[in-house]
SEPAVO-450472 format. One record per residue (C-alpha): residue number from 0; residue in three letters; x, y, z. Coordinates in Angstrom, 1 decimal. Example, Ala and Ser with C-alpha at 12.3 -4.5 7.8 and 13.67 -1.06 7.14 Angstrom:
REM SEPAVO-450472
MINU resi resn u v w
MINU 0 ALA 12.3 -4.5 7.8
MINU 1 SER 13.7 -1.1 7.1
//
This chain:
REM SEPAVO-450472
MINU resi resn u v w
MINU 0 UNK 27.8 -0.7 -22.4
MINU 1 UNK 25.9 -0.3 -26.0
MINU 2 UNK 25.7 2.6 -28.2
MINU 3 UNK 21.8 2.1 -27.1
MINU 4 UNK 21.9 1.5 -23.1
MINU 5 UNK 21.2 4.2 -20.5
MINU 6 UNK 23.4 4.5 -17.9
MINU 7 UNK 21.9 4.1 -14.0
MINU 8 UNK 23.6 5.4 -10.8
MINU 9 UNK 21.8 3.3 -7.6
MINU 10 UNK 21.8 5.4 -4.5
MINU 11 UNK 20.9 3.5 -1.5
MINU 12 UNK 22.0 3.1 1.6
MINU 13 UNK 21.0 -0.6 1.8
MINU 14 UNK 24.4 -3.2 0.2
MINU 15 UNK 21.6 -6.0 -0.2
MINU 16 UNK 19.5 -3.6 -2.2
MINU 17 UNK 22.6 -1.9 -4.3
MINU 18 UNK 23.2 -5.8 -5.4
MINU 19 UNK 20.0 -6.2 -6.3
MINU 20 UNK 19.4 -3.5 -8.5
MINU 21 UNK 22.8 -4.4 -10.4
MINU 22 UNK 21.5 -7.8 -11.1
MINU 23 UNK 17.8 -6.2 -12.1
MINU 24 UNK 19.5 -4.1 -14.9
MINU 25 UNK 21.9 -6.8 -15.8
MINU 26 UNK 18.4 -7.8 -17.1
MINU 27 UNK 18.4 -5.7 -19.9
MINU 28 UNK 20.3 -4.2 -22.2
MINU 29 UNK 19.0 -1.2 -22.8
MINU 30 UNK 20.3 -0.3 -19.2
MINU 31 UNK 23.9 -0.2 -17.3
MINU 32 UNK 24.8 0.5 -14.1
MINU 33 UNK 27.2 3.4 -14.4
MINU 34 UNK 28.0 3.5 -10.4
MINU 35 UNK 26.6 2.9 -6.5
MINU 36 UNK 26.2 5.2 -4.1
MINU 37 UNK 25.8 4.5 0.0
MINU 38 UNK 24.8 7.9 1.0
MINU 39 UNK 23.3 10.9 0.1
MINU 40 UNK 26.1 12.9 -0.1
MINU 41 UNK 28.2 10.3 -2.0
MINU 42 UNK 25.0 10.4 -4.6
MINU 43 UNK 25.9 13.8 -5.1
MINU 44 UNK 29.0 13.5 -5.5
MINU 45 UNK 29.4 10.7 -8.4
MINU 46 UNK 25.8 12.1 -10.1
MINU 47 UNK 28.1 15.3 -10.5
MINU 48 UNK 30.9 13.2 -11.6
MINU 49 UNK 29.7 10.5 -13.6
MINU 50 UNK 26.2 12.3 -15.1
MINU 51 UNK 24.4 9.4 -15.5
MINU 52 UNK 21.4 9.4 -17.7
MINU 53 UNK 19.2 8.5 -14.5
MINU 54 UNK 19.6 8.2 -10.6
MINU 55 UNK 17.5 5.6 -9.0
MINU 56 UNK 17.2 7.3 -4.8
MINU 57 UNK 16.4 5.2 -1.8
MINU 58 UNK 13.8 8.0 -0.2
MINU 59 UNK 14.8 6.7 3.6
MINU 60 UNK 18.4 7.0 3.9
MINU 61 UNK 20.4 8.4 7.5
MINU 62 UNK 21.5 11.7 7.4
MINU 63 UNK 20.3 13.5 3.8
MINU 64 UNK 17.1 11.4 2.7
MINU 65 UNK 15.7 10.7 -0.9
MINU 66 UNK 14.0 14.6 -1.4
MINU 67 UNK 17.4 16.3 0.0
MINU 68 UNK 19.5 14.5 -1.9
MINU 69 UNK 17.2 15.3 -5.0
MINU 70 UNK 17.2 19.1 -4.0
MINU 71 UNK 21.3 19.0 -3.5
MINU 72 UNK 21.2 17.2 -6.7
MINU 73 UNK 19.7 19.7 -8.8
MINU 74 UNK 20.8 22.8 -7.1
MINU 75 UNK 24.7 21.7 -7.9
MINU 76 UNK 23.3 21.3 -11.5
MINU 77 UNK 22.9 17.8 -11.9
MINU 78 UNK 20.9 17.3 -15.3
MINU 79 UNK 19.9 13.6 -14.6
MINU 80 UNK 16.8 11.9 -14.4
MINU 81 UNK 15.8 11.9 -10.4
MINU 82 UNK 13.6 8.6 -9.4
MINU 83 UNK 12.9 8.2 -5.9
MINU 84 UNK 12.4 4.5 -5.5
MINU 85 UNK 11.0 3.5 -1.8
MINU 86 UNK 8.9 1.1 0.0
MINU 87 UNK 6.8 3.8 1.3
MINU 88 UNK 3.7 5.0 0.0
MINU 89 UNK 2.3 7.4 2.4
MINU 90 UNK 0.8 10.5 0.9
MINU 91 UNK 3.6 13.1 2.8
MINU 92 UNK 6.4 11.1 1.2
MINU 93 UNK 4.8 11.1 -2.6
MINU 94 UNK 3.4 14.5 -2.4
MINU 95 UNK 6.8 16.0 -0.8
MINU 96 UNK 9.1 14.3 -3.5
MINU 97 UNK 7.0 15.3 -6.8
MINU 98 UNK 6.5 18.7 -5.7
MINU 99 UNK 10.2 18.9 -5.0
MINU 100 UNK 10.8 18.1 -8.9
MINU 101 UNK 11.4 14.2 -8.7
MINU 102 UNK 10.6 12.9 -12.3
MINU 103 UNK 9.3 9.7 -10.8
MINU 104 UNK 8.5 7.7 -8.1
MINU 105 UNK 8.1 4.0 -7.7
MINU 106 UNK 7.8 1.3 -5.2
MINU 107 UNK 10.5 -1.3 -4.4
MINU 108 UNK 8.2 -4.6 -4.4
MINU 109 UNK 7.3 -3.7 -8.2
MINU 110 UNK 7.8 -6.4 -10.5
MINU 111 UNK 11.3 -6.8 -12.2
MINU 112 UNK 9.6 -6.3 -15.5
MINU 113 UNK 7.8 -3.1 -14.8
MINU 114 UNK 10.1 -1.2 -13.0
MINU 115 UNK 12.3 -2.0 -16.2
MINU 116 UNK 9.3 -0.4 -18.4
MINU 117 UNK 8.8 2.7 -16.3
MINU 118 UNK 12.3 3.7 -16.3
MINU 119 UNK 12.2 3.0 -20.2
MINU 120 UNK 9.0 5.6 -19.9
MINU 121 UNK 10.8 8.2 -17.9
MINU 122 UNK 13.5 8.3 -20.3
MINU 123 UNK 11.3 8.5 -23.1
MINU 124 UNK 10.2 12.1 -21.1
MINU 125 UNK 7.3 11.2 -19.2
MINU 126 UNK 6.9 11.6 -15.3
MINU 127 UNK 6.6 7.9 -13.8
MINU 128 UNK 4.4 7.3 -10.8
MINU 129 UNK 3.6 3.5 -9.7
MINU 130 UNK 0.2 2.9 -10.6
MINU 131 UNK -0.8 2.3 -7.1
MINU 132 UNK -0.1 5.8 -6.0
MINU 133 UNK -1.9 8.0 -9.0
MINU 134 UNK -5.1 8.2 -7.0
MINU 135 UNK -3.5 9.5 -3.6
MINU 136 UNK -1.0 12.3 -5.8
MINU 137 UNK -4.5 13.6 -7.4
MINU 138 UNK -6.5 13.4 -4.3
MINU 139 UNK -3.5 15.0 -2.3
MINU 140 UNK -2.9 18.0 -4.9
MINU 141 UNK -6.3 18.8 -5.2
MINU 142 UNK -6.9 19.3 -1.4
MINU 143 UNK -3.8 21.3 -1.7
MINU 144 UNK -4.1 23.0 -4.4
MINU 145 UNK -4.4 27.2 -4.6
MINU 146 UNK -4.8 27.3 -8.1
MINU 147 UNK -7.6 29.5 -9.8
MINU 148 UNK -10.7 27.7 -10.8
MINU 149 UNK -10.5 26.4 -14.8
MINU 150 UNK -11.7 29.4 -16.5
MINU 151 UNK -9.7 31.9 -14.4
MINU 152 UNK -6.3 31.0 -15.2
MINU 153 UNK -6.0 33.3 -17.7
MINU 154 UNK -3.4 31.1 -20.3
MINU 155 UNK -1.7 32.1 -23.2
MINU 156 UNK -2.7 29.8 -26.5
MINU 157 UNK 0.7 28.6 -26.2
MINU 158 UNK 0.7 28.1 -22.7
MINU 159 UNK -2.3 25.8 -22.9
MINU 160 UNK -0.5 24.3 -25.6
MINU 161 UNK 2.3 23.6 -22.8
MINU 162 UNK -0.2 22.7 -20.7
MINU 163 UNK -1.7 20.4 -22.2
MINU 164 UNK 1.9 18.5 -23.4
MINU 165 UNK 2.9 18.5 -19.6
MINU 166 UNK -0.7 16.6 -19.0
MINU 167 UNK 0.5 14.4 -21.4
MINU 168 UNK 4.1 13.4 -19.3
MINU 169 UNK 6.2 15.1 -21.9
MINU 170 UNK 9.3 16.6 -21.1
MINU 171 UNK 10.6 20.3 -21.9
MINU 172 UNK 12.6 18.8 -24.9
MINU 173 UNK 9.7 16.8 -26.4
MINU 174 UNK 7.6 19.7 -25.8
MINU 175 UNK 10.0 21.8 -27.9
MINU 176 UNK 10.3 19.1 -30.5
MINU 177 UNK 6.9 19.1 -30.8
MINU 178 UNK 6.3 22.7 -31.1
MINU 179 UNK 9.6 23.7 -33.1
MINU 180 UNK 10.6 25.9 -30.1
MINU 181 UNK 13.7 26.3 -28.0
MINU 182 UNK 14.0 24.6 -24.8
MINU 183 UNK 14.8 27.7 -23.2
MINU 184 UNK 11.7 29.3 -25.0
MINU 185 UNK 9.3 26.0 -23.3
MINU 186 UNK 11.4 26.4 -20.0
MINU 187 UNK 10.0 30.5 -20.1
MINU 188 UNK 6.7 29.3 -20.6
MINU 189 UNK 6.3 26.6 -17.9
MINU 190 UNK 7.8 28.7 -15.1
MINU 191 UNK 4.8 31.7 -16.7
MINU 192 UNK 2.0 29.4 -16.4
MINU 193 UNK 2.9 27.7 -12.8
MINU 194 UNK 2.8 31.3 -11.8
MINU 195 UNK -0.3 32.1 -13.4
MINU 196 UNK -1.7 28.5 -11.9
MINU 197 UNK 0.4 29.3 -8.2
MINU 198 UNK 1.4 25.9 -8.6
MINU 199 UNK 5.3 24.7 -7.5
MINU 200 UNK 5.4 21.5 -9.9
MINU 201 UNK 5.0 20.5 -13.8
MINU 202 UNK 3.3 17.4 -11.9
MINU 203 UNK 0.8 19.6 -10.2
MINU 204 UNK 0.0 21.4 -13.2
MINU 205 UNK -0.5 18.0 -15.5
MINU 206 UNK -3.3 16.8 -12.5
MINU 207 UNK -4.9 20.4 -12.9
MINU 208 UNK -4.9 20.0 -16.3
MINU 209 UNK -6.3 16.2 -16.1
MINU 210 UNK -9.1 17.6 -13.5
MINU 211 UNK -10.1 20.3 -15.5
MINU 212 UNK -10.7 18.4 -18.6
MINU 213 UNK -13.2 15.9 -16.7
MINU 214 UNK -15.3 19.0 -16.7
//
């Protein structure tokens, strides 16, 4: 593994699929498969154990699927970046896994090459969504949504500064990069504004903010 590579652990509970990711990041070298996982609970486990930069989750697994694995995941602390990559692209499933606090979610019949460059985006900070699937998230969120109309939210300047970062697929330590703040300070100020939106996701509030500035 290079100074420069990103570590990867697969969780799926497919062997043919497991194979065929290893050989996918054999591709490139920015990327190394750090470990495999054939269950939910095993992902657990070795994320805890092995924190690799990013965990790749098969959404339909037996027993504890993609989105509970992701919810264990974070709730035991794990600091990774959380992909959920499926061959299903049915509203429920994209809508449930963003607005549990996936930081991506892509298709399995992508293209070698471009599921390489969206896991090169999502470590670079930005949410990753296959492009095929944008359309139903903002269609989804919008029907769903409870937040206030535009000029109601009532935003601090430096929460629409936030805002409008998040909109942009920044993380919280770009954001605080780009604002010389903490990244418990931008943390205290996403949480604010979701409230203030009655919103549950960063994602949700980046297709509020993308809605509101068409009009």
């Amino acid at each position: 593994m290079s100074a420069q590579s990103h570590s990867i652990l697969v969780v799926d509970d497919h062997p043919l699929f497991r194979k065929g990711a290893a050989q996918l990041l054999a591709l490139d070298p920015d990327f190394e498969l750090l470990g495999e996982a054939a269950s939910g609970a095993e992902g657990v486990e070795k994320a805890l154990a092995l924190q690799p930069d990013v965990v790749l989750l098969d959404l339909n697994m037996k027993g504890m699927d993609g989105v509970q694995t992701l919810q264990a995941m974070r709730a035991a602390g794990v600091e990774s970046l959380l992909i959920l990559l499926t061959v299903s692209n049915a509203e429920e499933d994209v809508v449930r896994a963003m607005s549990a606090g996936a930081d991506g979610y892509l298709l399995k019949d992508m293209e070698p090459e471009e599921m390489l460059a969206k896991l090169g985006q999502a470590l670079r900070g930005q949410t990753v969504i296959h492009d095929s699937l944008t359309g139903i998230l903002v269609r989804a969120m919008r029907e769903e949504s409870h937040a206030p109309p535009p000029g109601e939210a009532a935003l601090t300047e430096r929460e629409e500064q936030i805002l409008r970062l998040i909109a942009r697929g920044m993380s919280n330590k770009l954001i605080a990069q780009e604002l010389a703040i903490s990244d418990g300070t931008v943390k205290v100020h996403v949480k604010n504004l979701l409230r203030k939106l009655n919103l549950r996701s960063r994602l949700e509030a980046a297709v509020w903010a993308l809605e509101r500035d068409k009009h």
